[in-house]
N, C-alpha and C positions, 0 to 999 in steps of 0.2 A: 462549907469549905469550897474554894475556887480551884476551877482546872484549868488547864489550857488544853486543846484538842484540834486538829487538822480540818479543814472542809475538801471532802474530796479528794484524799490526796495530793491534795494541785499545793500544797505549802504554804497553806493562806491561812494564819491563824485566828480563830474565834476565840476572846475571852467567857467564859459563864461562870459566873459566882451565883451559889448556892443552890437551886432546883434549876432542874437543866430542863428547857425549853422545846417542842419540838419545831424543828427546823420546818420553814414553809416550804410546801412545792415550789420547783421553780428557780427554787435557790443555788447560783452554785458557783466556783471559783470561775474568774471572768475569762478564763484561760480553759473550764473543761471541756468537753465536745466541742469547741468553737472553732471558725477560719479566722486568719485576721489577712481579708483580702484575697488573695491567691496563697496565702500558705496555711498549714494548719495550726492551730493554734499550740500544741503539742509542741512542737518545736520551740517553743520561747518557755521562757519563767518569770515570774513575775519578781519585783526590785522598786529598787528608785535609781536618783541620780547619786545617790551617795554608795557607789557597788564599786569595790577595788578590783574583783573578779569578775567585772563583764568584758569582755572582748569588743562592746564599745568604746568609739575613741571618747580618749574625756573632757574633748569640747564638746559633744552633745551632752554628756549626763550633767555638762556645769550647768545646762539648764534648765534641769528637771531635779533638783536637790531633793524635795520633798513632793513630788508628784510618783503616784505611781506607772510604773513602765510596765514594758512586755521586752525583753531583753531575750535574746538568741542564747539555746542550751550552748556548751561548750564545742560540744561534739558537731553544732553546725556550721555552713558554708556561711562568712557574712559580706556583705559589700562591702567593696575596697573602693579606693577613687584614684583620680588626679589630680596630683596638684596642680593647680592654676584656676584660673577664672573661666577661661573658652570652655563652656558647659557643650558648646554643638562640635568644638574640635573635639574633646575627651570622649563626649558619647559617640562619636561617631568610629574613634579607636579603638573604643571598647566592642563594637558592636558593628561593626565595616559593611553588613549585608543586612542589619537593623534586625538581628534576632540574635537571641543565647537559646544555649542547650540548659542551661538549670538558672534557674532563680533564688540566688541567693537572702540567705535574709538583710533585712533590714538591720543596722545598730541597733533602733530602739523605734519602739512603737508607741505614744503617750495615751494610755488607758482611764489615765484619770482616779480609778478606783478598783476594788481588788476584788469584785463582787457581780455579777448579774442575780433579778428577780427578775423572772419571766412568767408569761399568762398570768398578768395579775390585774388588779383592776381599785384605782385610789379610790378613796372612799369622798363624800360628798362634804366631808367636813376636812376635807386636806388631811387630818391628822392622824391616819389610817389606811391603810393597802390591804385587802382581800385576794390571799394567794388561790390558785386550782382551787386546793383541796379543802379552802372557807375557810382557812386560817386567816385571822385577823394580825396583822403586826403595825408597832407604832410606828407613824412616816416622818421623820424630820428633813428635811430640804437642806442640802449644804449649803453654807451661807453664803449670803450679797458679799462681793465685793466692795468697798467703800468708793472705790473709784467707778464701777459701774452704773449709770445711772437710772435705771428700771430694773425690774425684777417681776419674779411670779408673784400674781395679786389674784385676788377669787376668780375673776377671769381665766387664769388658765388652770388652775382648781376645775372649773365648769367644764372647760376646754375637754382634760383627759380623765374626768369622771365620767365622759359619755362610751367611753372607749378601753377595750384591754390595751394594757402597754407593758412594754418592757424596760429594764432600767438598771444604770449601771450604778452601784455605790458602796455605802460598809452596812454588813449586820452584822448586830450583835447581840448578846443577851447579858442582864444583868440582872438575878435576883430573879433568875425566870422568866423575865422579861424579854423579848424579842422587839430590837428596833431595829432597821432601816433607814441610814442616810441617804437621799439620792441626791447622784450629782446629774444623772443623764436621764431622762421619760421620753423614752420611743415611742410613739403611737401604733399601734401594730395593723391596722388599717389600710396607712399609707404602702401600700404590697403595690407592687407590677405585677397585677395579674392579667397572664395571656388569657386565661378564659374570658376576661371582660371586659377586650380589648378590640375595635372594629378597624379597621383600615380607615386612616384619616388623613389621607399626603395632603402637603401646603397646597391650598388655592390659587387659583391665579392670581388674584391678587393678594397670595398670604406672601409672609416671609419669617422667618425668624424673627426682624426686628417687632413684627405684627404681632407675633405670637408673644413676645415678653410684651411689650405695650400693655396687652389687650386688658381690659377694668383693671385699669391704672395702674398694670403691674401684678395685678392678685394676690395683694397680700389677703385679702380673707376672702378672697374664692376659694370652693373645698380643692382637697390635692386632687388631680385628677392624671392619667394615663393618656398616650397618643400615639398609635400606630403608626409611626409615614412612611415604613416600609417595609415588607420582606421579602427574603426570595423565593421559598414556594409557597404563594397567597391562595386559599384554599383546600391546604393541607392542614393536618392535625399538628397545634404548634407543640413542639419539645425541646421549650427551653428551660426547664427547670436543671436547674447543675449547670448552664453553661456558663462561661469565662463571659467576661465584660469589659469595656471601657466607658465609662463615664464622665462627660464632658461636662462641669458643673458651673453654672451663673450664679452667681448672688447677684442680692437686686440693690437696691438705695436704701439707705436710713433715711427713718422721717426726722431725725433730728439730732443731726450732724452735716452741715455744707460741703466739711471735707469728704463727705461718702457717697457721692451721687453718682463717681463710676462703678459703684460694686465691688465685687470679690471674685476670683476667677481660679478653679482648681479642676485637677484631673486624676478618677476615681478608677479604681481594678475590683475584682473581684469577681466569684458567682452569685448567679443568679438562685435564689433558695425554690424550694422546693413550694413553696406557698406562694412566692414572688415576693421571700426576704429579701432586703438589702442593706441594713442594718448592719453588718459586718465586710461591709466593702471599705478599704482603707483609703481615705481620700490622700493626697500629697500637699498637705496646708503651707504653700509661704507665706510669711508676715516677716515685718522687722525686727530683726533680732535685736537692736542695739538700741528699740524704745521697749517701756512696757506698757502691755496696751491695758487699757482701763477696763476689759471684760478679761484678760487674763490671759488672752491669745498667745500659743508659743508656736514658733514653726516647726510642724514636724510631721508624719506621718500618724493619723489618727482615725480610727472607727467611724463607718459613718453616723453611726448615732451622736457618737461625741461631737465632731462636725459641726451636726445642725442643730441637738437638740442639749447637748451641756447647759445647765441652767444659767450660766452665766456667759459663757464664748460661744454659746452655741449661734448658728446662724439667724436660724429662724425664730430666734427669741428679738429681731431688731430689723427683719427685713424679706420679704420674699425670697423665693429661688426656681430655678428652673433648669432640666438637667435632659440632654442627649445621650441616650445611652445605648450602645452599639454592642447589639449580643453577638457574640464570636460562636465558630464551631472548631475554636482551636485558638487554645491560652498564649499560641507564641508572640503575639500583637501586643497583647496585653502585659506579658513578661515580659518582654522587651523591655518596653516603657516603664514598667515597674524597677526592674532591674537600674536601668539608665537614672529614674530620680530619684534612687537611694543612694547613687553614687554620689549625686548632686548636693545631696542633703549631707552628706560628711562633709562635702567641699567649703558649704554655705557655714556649718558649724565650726569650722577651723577659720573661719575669715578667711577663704582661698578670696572672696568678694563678697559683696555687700547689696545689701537691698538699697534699693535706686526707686523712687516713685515715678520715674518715667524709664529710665533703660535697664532697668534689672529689675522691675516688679510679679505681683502671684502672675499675671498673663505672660510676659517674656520669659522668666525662669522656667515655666512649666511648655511653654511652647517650643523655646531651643532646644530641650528633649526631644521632642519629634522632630524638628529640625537635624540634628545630630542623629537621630535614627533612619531618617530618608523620607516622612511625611514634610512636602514642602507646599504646604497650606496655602494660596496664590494671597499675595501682600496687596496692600490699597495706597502705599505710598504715606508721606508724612499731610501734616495734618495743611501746613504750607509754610516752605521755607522765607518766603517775602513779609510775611506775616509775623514770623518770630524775628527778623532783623525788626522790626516796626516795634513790637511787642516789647523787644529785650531793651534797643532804647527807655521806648516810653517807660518802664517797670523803675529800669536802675535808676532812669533821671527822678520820678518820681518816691520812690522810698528809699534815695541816695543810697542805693544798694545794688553792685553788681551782681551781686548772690541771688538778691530777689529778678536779676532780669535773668540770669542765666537760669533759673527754673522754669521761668514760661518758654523761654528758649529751648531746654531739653522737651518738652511736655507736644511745643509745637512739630518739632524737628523728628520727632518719633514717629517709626511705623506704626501707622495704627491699630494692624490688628495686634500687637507686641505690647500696645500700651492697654486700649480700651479692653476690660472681659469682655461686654457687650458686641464688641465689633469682633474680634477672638472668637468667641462662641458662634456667631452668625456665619464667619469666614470660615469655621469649622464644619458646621451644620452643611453648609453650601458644597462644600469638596466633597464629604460624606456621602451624599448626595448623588453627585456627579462621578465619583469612584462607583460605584454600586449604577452606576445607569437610569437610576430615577429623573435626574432632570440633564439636559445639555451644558454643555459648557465648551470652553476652549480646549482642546487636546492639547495636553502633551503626555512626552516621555517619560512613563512610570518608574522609581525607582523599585529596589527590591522589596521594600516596606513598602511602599503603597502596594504593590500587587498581592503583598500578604491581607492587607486590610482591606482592600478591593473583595478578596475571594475567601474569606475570613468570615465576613458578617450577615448574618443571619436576619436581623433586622433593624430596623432605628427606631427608636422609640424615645416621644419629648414625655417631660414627668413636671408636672410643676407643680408646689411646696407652699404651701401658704405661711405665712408669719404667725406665730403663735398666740395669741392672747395675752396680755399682760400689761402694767402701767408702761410699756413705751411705745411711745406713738408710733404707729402705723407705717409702714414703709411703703415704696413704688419701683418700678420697673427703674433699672440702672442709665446712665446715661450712653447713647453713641458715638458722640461729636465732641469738640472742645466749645461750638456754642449753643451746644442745647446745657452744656454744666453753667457755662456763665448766664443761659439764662435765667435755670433756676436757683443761682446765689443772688444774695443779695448783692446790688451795684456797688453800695461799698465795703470792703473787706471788712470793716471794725464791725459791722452788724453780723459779720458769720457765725453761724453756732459751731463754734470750735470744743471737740473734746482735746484738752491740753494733756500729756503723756511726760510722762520722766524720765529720762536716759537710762540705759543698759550699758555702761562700759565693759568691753572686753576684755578680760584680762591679759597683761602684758606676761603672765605668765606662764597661760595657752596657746600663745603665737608661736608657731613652728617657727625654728628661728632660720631657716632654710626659706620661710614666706614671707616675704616683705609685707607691711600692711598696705592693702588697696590704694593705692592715689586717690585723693580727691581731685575731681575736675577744674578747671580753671575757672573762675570767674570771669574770663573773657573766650567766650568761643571762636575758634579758629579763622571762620567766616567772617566775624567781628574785627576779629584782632588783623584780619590781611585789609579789609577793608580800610580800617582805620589806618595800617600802613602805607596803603596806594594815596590816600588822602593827605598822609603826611609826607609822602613824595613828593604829590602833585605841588603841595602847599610851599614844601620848599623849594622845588623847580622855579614856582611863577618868582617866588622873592629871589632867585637868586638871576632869575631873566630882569627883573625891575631893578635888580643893582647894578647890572652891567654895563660898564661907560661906553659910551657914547664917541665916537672919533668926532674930533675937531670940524667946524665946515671950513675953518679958511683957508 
């Protein structure tokens, strides 16, 4: 006879048909004792996108139909926004002195799965997890995407058989059986721990850029910890519990051309008590309006999910490497939290659109801080004589305005708004110089930088190796527009291009009070006056060569 029964009282139902199973250690609703980032996990329930009754708006949930959420109880405070595009006018209205008194929740958090198994350990044949307490349970892996092109192979079998991990998916039991999908294998390893952490500021001849470089980017150097800074150095450290910011790099795929700038996001949360970080909520932008071929959706997500989703996760395609600024006081960090949950209702309503050069994950997540009062010192574009040269030769050559007017945007871009690489490093370097570690140019601190100035406890670089698995190997991200061109191939038809399918938005979700975004012109500004002073010029001289001449006699 079948029952149906609760897990945890958290609302998460278990099927078991006929002898009931006993549940492994470890096991328990993805929602029980847990944070999700700076708030408690308690505060949400779990859903999908198909929820008439969440107090999300329902341009976010159109994108989560059959994914499961982490969705705000009734009774709490959620993120409201502004309508429009200006992400640094709105945060900076919302937030004038770059702090809130509470942090509200998120619309929705994408969990992926309705389930955690912790302290466990996969068994050496893949098809099997050993919980605490030596309970054996079957392991099935959620499946490949057809569109993604690697996957778990004995390789990363090997990988996290060496090691306890944690993992986000479904149990079930059937017939007494106990099985386990996993969509997410956390390494539990990979800890910040201050005990085994020495003091290691940048060299004189280090830098950031030095440090992602270094063995070709690390994708299979182990993860390792780096102290470059605290304020009381030789004191007993006590940061377990404290609030965070986390600055995160991804690196390059080894095999995709379009991915050699990386991926660039900004993480909250505490610090665990071991040096967890597994439940710090990264703020993930991608394009909403392609689907990407590992399944990537934007939105605020776990960091496990993050990196180690079996399929979207990072580190299954690429290195990473992350800054992470321990606070002694969560205002910093709720700020910023606060500010890009606003953002994320914006981006889900089409207030604007993802832009690969002037609305991408590094400009979106950095005009938060901008709009909060961190004004990160800029490096200028990449060169504006260059892209008039560029935009020519591009159009004239694939008889394509459109194709000139993207090297155009790409060149004409602040850099650090466009590259993560250069973002992360320009980041890193202020960080730095806020806190007194290295010199710089002075100026005039806003209110937020004085909060983060006197806020952070320590800097600490973390860098992430790439997982195991049939896809190649990845490297350090790129800096420049010709260090990518040097490593593309010279002609575009040889790019190893992953091809994606459109996401149309529906005309249905459009607030009809919000216009949809303009697209930019095919002819830029600079272009377009150019070509008009030329067309002045051109008609001034013919209209000087037509004019008569007086008589000489």
């Amino acid at each position: 006879m079948s029952k149906t029964r609760s897990l945890l009282g958290a609302g998460v139902l278990l099927i078991s048909a006929g002898a009931q199973a006993t549940e492994p250690a470890g096991l328990k609703s993805a929602l029980a004792g847990e944070r999700l980032g700076l708030l408690p996990a308690m505060q949400f329930r779990l859903s999908n996108g198909n929820c008439p009754d969440c107090v999300t708006i329902k341009q976010g949930l159109w994108y989560f139909q059959n994914e499961v959420l982490a969705v705000p109880l009734p009774s709490q405070p959620v993120s409201s926004f502004k309508q429009g595009a200006d992400i640094v006018r709105g945060t900076k209205e919302w937030a004038p002195e770059g702090a809130r008194d509470q942090l509200a929740l998120p619309g929705l958090v994408w969990l992926g799965a309705p389930h955690i198994l912790d302290d466990a350990r996969i068994l050496a044949d893949g098809a099997h997890v050993r919980s605490s307490d030596d309970a054996v349970t079957s392991l099935t892996l959620a499946p490949k995407l057809a569109s993604n092109l690697s996957y778990w192979d004995p390789k990363t079998t090997a990988f996290f058989a060496r090691r306890e991990v944690r993992m986000r998916g479904t149990y079930s039991e059937a017939e007494g059986k106990p099985s386990f999908v996993a969509r997410t294998v956390w390494p539990k390893d990979f800890a910040i721990d201050q005990s085994k952490m020495r003091a290691q500021p940048l060299g004189k001849d280090e830098s950031f850029a030095t440090y992602v470089r270094a063995e070709g980017g690390g994708a299979s150097s182990p993860f390792s910890t780096r102290l470059l800074w605290e304020r009381k150095p030789g004191q007993a450290r006590q940061w377990q519990e404290k609030p965070v910011i986390g600055v995160m790099l991804n690196g390059a795929q080894g095999d995709d051309d379009e991915a050699y700038g990386g991926h660039f996001a900004v993480a909250t949360g505490y610090l665990g008590r071991q040096g967890e970080w597994s439940d710090w909520i990264v703020n993930n932008f991608y394009n909403l309006d392609s689907v990407s071929e590992k399944g990537i959706i934007a939105a605020p997500v776990p960091m496990d999910n993050y990196l180690m989703d079996l399929n979207s996760g990072q580190q299954y395609y690429r290195p990473s490497y992350m800054l992470v600024a321990v606070l002694n006081n969560a205002r910093t960090a709720a700020a910023y939290q606060g500010g890009v949950q606003r953002v994320f209702n914006q981006f889900y309503r089409h207030d604007f659109t993802y832009q690969h050069a002037k609305a991408n994950c590094t400009g979106i997540s950095l005009d938060v801080f901008k709009g909060l009062g961190w004004n990160i010192p800029q490096r200028g574009p990449t060169s504006n004589l260059k892209a008039l040269g560029a935009y020519a030769y591009l159009s004239a050559k694939d008889r394509s305005l459109a194709s000139g007017r993207k090297i155009y945007d790409y060149l004409t871009e602040e850099q650090v708004r466009l590259y993560p690489a250069v973002a992360f490093e320009a980041a890193g370097n202020d960080l730095l110089q806020l806190v007194g570690a290295t010199k710089g140019k002075a100026r005039k601190l806003t209110a937020y930088e004085k909060q983060l100035q006197g806020d952070i406890e320590a800097l600490v670089l973390v860098r992430i190796p790439q997982i195991p698995s049939s896809r190649v190997m990845g490297s350090n991200p790129v800096f420049s527009f010709s260090e990518y061109m040097k490593r593309t191939p010279p002609n575009q038809a040889d790019w190893k291009i992953v091809p994606v399918g459109a996401r149309p938005f529906p005309d249905a979700l459009r607030d009809a009070n919000t216009p949809p975004p303009k697209a930019s012109s095919p002819v830029p500004l600079p272009v377009a006056g150019i070509a008009l002073a030329g067309a002045i010029g051109i008609g001034a001289l013919i209209r000087r060569r037509r004019k008569p001449r007086p008589n000489a006699g």
